[in-house]
C-alpha positions in Angstrom: -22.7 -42.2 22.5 -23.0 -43.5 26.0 -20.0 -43.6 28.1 -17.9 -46.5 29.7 -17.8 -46.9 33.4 -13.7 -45.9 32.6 -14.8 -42.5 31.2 -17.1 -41.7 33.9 -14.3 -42.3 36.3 -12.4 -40.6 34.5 -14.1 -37.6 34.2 -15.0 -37.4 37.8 -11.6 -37.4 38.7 -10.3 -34.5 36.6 -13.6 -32.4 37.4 -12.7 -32.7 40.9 -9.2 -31.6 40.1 -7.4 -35.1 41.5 -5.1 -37.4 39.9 -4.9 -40.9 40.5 -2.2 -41.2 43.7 -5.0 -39.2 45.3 -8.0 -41.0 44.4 -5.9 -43.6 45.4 -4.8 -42.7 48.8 -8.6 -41.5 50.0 -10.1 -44.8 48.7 -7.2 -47.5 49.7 -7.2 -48.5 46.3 -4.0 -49.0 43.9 -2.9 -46.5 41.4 -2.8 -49.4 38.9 -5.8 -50.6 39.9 -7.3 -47.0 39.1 -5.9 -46.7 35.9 -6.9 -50.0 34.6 -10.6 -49.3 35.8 -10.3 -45.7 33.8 -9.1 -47.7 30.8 -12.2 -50.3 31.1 -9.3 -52.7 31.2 -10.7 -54.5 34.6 -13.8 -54.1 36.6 -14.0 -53.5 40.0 -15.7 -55.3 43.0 -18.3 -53.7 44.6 -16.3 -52.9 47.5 -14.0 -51.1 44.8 -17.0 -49.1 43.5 -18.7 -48.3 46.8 -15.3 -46.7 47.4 -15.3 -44.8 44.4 -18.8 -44.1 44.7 -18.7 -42.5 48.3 -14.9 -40.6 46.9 -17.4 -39.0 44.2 -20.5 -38.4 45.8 -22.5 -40.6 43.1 -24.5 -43.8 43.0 -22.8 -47.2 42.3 -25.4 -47.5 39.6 -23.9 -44.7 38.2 -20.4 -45.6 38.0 -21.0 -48.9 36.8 -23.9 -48.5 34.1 -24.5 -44.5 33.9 -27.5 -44.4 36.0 -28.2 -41.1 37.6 -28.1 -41.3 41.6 -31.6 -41.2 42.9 -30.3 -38.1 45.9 -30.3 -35.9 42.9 -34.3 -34.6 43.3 -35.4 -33.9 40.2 -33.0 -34.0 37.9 -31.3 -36.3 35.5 -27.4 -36.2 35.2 -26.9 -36.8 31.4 -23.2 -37.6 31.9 -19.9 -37.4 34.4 -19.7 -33.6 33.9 -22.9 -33.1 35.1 -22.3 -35.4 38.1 -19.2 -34.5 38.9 -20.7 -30.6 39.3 -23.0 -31.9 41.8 -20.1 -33.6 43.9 -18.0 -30.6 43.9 -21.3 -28.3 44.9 -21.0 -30.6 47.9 -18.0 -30.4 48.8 -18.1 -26.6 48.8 -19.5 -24.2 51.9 -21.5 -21.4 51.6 -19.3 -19.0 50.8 -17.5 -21.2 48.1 -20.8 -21.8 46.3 -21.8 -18.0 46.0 -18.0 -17.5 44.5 -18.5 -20.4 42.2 -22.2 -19.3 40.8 -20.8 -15.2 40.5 -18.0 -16.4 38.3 -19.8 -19.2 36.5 -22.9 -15.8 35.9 -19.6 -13.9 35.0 -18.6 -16.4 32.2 -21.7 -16.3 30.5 -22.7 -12.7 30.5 -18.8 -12.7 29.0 -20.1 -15.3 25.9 -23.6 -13.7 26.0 -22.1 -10.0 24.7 
């Protein structure tokens, strides 16, 4: 089943460990306003999304109808998880990504035995 715009928020926003107050302090948008969008309750402008958009690292097209950001070469992103992965690899240095793939190598040699 394909996901609402309010799920993909909301996913995005607990993969990138944030609750609303500070999605809603980086974007200028309200709390209420957040949690009626994650509840597919109201839509937002596209002012509102291009906020949300640049807060996730993702494609308005994305947000709004589940389209995969064309800056991901190559791949397609088959859901907020995935997406939300990519905006946290971003936000990481170097040194932040090498921890993140040893542990993530670390958790499946741990299901692998």
């Amino acid at each position: 089943m394909k996901q609402t715009m309010g799920q993909r928020l909301s996913a995005l926003r607990e993969a990138k460990g944030a609750n609303q107050i500070d999605v809603a302090e980086a974007t200028g948008l309200g709390r209420t306003f957040l949690s009626m969008l994650e509840k597919d309750k109201k839509q937002g402008s596209i002012a509102s999304l291009a906020a949300l958009a640049d807060y996730y690292q993702v494609s308005i097209d994305y947000l709004y109808r589940g389209i995969p950001s064309p800056n991901v070469s190559a791949q397609i992103l088959d859901n907020a998880e995935e997406a939300a992965w990519v905006g946290l690899w971003r936000d990481m240095n170097e040194k932040q990504r090498r921890m993140a793939l040893a542990l993530i190598q670390a958790a499946i040699n741990t299901d692998a035995a």
